[in-house]
C-alpha positions in Angstrom: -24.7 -11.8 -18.8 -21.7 -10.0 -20.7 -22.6 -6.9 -23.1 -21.3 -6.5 -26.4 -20.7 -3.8 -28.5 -18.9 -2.9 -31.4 -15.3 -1.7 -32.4 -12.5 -2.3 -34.5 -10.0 -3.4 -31.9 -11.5 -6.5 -29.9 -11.5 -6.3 -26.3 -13.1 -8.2 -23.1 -13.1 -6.6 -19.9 -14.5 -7.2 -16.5 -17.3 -5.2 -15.8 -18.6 -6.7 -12.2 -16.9 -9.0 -9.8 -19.3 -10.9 -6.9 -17.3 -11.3 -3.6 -17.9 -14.1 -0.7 -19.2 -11.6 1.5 -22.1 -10.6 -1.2 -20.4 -7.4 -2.4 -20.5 -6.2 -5.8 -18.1 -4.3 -7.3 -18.5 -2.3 -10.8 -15.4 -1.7 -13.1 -15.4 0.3 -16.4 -12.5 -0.9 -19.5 -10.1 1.9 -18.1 -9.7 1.2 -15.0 -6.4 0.7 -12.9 -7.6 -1.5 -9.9 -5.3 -1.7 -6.8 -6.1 -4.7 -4.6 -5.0 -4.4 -1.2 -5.2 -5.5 2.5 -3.4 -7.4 5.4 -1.5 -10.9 4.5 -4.2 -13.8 3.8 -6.6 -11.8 3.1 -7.4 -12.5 -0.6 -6.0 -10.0 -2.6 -3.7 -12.6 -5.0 -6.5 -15.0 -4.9 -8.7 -12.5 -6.3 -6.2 -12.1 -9.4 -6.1 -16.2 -9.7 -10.3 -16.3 -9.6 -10.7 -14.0 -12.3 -8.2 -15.8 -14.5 -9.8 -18.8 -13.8 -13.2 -17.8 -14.3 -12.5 -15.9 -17.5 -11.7 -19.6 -18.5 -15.0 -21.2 -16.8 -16.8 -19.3 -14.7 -18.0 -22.4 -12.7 -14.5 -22.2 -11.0 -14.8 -22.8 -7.7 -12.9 -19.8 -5.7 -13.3 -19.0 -1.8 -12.9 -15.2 -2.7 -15.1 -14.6 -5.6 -18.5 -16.0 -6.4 -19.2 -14.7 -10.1 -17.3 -12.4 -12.8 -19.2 -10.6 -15.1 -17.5 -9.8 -18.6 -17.9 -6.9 -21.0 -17.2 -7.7 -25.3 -16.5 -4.7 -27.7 -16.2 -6.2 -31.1 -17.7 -8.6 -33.1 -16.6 -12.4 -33.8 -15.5 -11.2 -37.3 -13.6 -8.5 -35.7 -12.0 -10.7 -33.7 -11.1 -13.4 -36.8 -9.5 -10.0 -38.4 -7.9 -9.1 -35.2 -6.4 -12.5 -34.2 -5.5 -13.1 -37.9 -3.7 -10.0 -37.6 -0.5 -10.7 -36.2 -0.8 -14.4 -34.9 1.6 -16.9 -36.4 -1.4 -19.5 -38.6 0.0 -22.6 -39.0 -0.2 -24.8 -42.2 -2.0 -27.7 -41.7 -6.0 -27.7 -41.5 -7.1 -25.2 -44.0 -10.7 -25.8 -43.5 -10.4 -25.3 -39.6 -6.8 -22.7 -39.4 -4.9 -22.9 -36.0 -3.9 -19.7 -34.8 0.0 -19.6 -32.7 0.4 -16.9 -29.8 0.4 -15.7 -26.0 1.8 -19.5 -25.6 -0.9 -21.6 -26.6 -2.7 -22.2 -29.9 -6.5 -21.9 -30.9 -8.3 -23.0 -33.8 -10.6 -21.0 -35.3 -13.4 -22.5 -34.8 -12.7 -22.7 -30.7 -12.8 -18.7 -31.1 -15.3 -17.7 -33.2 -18.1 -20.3 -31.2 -16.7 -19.2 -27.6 -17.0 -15.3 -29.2 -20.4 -15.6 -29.6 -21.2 -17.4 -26.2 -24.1 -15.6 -24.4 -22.2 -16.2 -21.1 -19.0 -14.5 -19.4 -16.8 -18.2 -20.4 -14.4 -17.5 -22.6 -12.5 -20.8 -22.3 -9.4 -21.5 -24.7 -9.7 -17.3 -25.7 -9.6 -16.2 -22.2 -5.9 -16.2 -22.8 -5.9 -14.3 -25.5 -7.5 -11.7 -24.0 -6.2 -11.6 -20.4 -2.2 -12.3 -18.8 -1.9 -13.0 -15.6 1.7 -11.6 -15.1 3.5 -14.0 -12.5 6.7 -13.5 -10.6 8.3 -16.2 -12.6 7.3 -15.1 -16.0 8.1 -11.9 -15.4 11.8 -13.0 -14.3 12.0 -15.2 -17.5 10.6 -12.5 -20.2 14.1 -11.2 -19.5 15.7 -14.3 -20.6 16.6 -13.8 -24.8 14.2 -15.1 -27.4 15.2 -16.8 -30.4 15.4 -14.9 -33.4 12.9 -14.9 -36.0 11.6 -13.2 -39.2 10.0 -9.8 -38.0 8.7 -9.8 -41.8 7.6 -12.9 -42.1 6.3 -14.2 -38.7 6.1 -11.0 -36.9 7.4 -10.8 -33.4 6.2 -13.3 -31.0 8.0 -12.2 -27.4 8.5 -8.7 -25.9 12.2 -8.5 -26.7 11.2 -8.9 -30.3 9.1 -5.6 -30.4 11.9 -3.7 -29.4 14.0 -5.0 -32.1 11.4 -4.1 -34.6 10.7 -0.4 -32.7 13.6 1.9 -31.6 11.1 4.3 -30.3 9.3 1.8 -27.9 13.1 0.6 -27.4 14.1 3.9 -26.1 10.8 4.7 -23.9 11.5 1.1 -21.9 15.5 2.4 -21.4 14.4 5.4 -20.0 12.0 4.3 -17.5 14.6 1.7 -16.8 17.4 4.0 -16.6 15.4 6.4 -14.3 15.3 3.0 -11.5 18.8 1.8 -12.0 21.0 4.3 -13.8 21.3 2.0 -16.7 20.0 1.8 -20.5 18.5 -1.3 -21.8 19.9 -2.4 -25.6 18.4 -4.6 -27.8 21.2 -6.7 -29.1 20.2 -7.0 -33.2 23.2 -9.3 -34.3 23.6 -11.9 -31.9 22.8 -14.7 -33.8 20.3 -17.2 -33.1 18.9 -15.2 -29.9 17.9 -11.2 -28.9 19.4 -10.5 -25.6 19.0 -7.2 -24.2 22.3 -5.2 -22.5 22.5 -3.5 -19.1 24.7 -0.4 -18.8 25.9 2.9 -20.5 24.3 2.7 -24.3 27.3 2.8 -26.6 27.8 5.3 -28.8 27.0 5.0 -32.6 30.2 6.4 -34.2 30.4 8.2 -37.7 30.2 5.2 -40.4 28.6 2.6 -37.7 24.7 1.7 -37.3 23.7 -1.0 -34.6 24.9 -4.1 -36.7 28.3 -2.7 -37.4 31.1 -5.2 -35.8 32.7 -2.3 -34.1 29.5 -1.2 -32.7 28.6 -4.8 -31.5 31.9 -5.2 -29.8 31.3 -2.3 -27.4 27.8 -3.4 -26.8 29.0 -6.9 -25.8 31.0 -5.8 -23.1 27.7 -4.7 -21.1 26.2 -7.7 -19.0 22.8 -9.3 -20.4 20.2 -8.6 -18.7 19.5 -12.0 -17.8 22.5 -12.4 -15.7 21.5 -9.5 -13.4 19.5 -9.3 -10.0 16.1 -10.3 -9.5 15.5 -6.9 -9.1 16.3 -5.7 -12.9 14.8 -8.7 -13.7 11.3 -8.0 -12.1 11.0 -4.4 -13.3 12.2 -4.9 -16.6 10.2 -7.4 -17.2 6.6 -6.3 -15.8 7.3 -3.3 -18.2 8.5 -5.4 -20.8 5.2 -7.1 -20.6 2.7 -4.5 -19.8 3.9 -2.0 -22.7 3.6 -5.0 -25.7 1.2 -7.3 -24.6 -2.2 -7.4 -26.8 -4.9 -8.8 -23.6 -7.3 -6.3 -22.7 -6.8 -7.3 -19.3 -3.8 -7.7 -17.2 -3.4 -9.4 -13.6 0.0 -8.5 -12.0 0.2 -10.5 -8.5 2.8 -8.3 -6.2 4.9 -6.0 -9.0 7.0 -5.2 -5.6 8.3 -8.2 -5.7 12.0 -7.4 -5.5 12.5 -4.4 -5.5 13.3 -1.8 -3.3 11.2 0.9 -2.1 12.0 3.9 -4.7 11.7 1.5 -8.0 8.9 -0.2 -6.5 7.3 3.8 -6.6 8.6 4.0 -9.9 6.8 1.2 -11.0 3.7 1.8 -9.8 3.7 5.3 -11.8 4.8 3.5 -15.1 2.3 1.1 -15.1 -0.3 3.9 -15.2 1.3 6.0 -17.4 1.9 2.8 -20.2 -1.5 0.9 -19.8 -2.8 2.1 -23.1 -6.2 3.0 -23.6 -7.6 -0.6 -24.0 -6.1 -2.1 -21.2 -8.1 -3.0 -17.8 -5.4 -3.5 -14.8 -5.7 -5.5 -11.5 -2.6 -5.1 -9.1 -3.0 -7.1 -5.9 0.1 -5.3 -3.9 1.2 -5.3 -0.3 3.4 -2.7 -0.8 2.4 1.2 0.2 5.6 2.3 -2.3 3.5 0.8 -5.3 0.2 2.4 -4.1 2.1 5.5 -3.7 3.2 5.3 -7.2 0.1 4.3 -8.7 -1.6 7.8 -6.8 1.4 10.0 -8.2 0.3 9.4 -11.7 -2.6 11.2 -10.7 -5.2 9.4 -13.0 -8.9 9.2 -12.3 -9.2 6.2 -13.0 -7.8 4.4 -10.2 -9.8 2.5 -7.9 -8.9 1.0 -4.6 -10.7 -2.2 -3.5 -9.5 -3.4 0.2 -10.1 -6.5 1.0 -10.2 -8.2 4.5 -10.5 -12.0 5.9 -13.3 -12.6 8.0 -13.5 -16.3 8.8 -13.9 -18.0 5.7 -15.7 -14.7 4.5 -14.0 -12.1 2.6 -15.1 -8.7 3.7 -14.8 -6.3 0.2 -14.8 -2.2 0.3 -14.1 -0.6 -2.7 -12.7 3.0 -1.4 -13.6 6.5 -2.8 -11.1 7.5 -5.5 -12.1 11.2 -4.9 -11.6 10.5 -1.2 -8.1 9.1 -1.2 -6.9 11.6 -3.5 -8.1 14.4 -0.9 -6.0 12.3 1.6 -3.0 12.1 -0.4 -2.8 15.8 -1.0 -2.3 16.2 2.4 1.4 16.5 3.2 0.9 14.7 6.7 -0.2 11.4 4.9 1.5 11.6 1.6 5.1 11.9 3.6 4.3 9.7 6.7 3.3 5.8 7.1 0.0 6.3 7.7 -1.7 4.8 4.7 0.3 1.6 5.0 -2.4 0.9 6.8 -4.7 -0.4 4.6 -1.9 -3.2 4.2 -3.2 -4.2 8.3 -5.8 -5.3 9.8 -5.6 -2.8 12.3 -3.5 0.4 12.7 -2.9 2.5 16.3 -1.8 5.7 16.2 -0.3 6.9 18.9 1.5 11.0 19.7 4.8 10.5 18.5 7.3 8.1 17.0 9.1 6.8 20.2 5.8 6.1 21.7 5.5 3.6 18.3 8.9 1.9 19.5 7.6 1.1 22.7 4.4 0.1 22.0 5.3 -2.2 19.4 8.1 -3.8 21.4 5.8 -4.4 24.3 3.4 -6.2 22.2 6.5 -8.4 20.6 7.4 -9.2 24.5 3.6 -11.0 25.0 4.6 -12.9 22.2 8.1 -13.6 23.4 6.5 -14.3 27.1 4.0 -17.2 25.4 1.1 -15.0 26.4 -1.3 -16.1 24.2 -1.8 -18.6 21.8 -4.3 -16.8 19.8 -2.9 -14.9 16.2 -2.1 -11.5 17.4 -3.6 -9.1 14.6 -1.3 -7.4 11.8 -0.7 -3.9 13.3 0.5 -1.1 11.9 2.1 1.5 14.8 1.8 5.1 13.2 2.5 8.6 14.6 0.5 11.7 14.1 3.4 14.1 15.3 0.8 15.5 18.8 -2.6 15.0 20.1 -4.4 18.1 17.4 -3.0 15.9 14.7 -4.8 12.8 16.2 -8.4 12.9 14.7 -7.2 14.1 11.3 -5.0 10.9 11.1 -8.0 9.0 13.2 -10.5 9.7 10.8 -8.2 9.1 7.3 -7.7 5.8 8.2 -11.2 5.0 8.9 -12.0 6.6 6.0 -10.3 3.9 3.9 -11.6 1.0 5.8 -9.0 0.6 8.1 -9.7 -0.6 11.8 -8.6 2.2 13.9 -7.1 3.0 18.0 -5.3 5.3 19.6 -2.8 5.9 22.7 -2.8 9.7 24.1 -1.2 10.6 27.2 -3.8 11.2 30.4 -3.1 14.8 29.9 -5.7 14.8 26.4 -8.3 15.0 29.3 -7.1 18.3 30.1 -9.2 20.1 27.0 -12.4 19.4 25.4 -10.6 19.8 22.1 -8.9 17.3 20.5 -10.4 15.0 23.3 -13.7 15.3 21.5 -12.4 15.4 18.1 -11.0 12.1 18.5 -13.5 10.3 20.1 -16.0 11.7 17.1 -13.1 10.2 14.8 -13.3 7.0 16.7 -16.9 7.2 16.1 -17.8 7.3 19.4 -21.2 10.0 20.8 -19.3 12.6 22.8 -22.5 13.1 24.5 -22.4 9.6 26.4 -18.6 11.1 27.9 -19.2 14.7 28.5 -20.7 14.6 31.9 -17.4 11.8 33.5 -15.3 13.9 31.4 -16.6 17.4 33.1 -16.8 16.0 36.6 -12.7 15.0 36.1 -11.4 18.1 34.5 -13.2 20.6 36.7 -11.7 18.0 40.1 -8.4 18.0 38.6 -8.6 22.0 37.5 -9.6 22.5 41.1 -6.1 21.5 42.3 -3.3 23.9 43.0 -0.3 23.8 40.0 3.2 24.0 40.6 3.3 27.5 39.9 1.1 30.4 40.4 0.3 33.4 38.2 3.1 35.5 40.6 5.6 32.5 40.3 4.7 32.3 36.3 6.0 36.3 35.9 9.2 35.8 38.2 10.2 32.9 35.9 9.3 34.1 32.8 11.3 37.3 33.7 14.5 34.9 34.9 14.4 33.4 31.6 14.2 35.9 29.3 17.0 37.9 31.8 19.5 35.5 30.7 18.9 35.2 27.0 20.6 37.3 24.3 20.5 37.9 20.5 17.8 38.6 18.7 15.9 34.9 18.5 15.1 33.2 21.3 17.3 30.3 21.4 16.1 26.4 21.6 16.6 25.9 25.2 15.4 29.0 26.4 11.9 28.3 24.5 11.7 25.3 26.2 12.1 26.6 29.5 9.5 29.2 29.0 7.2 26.1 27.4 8.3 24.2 30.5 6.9 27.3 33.0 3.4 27.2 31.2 3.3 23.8 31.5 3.7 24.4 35.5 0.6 26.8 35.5 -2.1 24.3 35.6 -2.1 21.3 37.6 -2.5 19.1 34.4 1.4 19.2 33.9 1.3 16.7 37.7 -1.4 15.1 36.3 0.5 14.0 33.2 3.3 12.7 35.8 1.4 10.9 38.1 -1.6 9.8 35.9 -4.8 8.6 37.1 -3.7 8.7 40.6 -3.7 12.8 40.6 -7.2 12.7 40.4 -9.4 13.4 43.7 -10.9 10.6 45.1 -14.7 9.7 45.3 -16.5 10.6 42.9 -13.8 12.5 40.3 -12.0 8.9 40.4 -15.2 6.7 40.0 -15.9 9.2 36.7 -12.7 8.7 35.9 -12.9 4.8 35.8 -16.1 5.2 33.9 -14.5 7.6 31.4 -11.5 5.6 30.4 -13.1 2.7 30.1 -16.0 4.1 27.7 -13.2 5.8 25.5 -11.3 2.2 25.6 -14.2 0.8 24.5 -14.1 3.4 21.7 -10.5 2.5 20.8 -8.7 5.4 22.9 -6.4 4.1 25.2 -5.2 7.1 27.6 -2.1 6.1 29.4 -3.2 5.7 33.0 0.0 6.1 34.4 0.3 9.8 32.6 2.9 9.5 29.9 5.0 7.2 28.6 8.2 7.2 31.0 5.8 6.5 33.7 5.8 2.8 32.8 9.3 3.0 34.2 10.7 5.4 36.1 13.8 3.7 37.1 14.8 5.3 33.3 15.9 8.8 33.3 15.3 10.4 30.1 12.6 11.2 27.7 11.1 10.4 25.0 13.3 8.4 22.5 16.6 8.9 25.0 14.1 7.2 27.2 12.9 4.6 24.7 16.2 3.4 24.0 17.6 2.5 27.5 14.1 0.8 28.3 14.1 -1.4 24.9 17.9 -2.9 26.0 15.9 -4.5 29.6 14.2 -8.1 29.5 10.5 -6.6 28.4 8.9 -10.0 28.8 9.8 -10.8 32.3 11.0 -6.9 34.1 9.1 -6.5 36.6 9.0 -2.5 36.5 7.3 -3.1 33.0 4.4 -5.0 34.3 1.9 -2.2 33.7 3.6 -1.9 30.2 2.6 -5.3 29.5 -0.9 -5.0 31.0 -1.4 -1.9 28.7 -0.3 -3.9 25.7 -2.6 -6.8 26.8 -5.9 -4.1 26.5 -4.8 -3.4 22.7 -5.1 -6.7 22.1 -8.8 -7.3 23.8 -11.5 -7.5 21.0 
């Protein structure tokens, strides 16, 4: 049942929302609510069901079950309110209609539906909350007719600007700051308000904004209408999110075309202008809007992933005090690591080239028809090294996101951040210590490449031939190189699996990287990643690159490639 309470201002909020998994989810009247997740999973049909059950809450909707609405203000308040600044038309005296947001309402309709004991709002549900489409948003920019701002008062955006320099020139800056362009309100053109893109003319000494010479100048900008989707959308989400009267605004995708830094922009702006009485759902695919929305830095931001399961819709709502920790950490904030919670499943692997690879070798399956099934939405992500690995492991889990990994064989060289991942992964470390003892101390066991003699006679070659006084590049890799050479991990990281002893060290082996596949670790049997292919020189990216231009789908020197990329696939 909704609560009501008093105030001077009307408002109706949602204050629960029942998913089709069972989840309930609280909001309060402030609230900015980001709705995210992979493709199909329900996040714009979210934003349709509570439109449509703000209307009638019998509304059949796969994602939600029931909404539960919240009243401040009483049905006189609302009569005051409505009578306020709606356009009443003449006829029916006894019973007044009411113009506005599109659509007209008696009086009557509002004041019974008002007092309803139940969330329907029906014919007010309007009133009170916009669902902000990509079309409308588009055609907001097109100009209104003019009209009376005295008599009738404004009844589009465009027309509060004309009435409000001040609101005019808070819209042109935050437009300005996206596209290096003012917006002008155009207050002589006759029967219609366009609004101007481009430098904002100068008002010389004996002018004001109607003057003829004034107007000339200002015609020569374009109108806004005839721009690119792009000014379009932006200008008008903010044209109708900074005017609008609705105590609750739906926006389905604001991203929608833009480019990365205004989509940022955007999502900062629409925190910053809510207005005190405004409850706002974003459904958003985009990690630039997210990234926006978390700049502004307000607490009352709430993340709700959502993900399809079935015909099920599996609902998390994420904790705000949580993600903020994680955004404050430089590694996520400047990375791609929470575009994960737009995927249903992100693997994060040592470094970026590794991401190439992998991702290629999973398009090759497809290319190959090897399965028919839907491979999942993935997100590859880096972690820049292995002691990055669980920090970025357990993030992501953190904010609901299904998580693996892909380390080198050499991770089973050290019980740190071997453990630390699998802990990350969720996985008992307990249940791998003993396989993972019995194969470090067999491969440990094994002479290295270099002894602690051969170490010193290096180490004193190298440093012999350097000069100045910081070590160059090169020779800090050839000392890193001669470490490397001191313990018989740095062959086991070239040959792989195959390095370790055989018997029993190999049969704990097996078990070992099974368990931690099962766990969602996938160590690179063959050692690293050039060992798919060592008909490449190279390494790393160099190495990525050459293998990339070769037939993935069908080489037959990337056949354990393609049996790797199979396992990330297996449920």
């Amino acid at each position: 049942m909704p609560t009501v309470s008093t105030c001077s201002h009307p408002s109706v909020n949602v204050s629960e929302l029942e998913f089709s998994d069972g989840s309930r989810l609280s909001f309060s009247p402030k609230d900015i609510v980001l709705v995210v997740g992979p493709n199909n999973a329900g996040k714009s049909a979210t934003l349709r069901a509570i439109r449509d059950k703000l209307n009638q809450p019998a509304s059949q909707s796969p994602v939600l079950r029931s909404l539960t609405t919240s009243k401040a203000g009483t049905a006189e308040e609302f009569t005051r309110w409505i009578e306020s600044w709606a356009k009443r038309l003449p006829e029916n005296p006894q019973d007044p209609v009411y113009a506005g947001v599109g659509q007209n309402i008696h009086r009557s309709q509002f004041n019974a539906y008002w007092q309803r004991g139940d969330n329907a709002l029906g014919p007010v549900a309007r009133w009170m909350c916009h669902f902000l489409s990509a079309d409308e948003r588009l055609g907001i920019c097109n100009p209104p007719g003019h009209v009376s701002l005295t008599q009738q008062g404004p009844s589009h955006p465009i027309h509060h600007l004309q009435r409000d320099d001040k609101l005019e020139l808070s819209l042109s800056a935050k437009f300005r700051k996206a596209f290096a362009a003012d917006l002008i309100v155009h207050r002589n053109a006759g029967s219609n308000v366009p609004l101007h893109v481009g430098e904002r003319p100068e008002i010389l000494e004996g002018e004001d904004r109607v003057s003829l010479s004034y107007i000339e100048r200002l015609e020569t900008l374009p109108q806004l209408q005839t721009q690119g989707d792009g000014m379009r959308s932006f200008a008008g989400v903010l044209l109708a999110t900074s005017v609008g009267r609705e105590t609750i605004m739906l926006i389905d995708e604001p991203e929608a075309f833009l480019h990365p830094p205004q989509a940022k922009l955007l999502g900062t702006f629409l925190v910053e202008d809510r207005g005190d009485k405004r409850q706002l759902f974003l459904a958003t695919h985009s990690a630039d809007i997210l990234r926006g929305v978390l700049d502004a830095n307000s607490p009352d931001v709430k993340v709700v992933r959502i993900q399809r399961e079935g015909d099920t819709n599996k609902v998390r709502l994420l904790d705000n005090h949580r993600i903020q920790e994680l955004w404050g950490d430089p590694l996520l904030r400047y990375s791609n690591i929470l575009d994960g919670l737009f995927h249903e499943v992100a693997i994060v692997c040592e470094g970026d080239a590794d991401c190439r690879f992998y991702s290629a070798m999973l398009d090759s399956l497809d290319t190959a028809g090897d399965s028919e099934q839907k491979r999942p939405d993935i997100l590859f992500t880096h972690c820049g090294g292995k002691a990055r690995m669980p920090l970025v492991v357990r993030s992501l889990r953190e904010v609901d996101v299904p998580v693996q990994a892909i380390a080198d064989f050499d991770i089973l060289a050290d019980e740190q951040p071997l453990r630390a991942v699998t802990e990350a992964l969720g996985c008992d470390w307990s249940s791998l210590e003993s396989d993972w003892r019995t194969v470090k101390t067999a491969v440990d066991a094994k002479r290295p490449d270099l002894n602690t003699a051969d170490v010193k006679r290096e180490v004193e070659r190298v440093l012999a031939s350097a000069s100045g006084t910081i070590l160059a590049e090169k020779v800090r890799t050839e000392l890193q190189s001669i470490l490397k050479r001191s313990t018989a991990w740095s062959n086991a990281k070239l040959v792989g699996k195959a390095f370790v002893p055989s018997g029993e060290p190999t049969r704990a082996c097996d078990r070992l990287l099974t368990s931690l596949r099962s766990a969602g670790l996938h160590v690179v049997e063959v050692g690293e990643l050039e060992g798919f292919c060592r008909a490449v020189d190279g390494h790393g990216p160099k190495w990525v690159t050459a293998v990339l231009a070769r037939d993935l789908a069908n080489d037959t020197d990337l056949m354990q490639a393609r049996d790797f990329a199979r396992r990330l696939l297996a449920p």
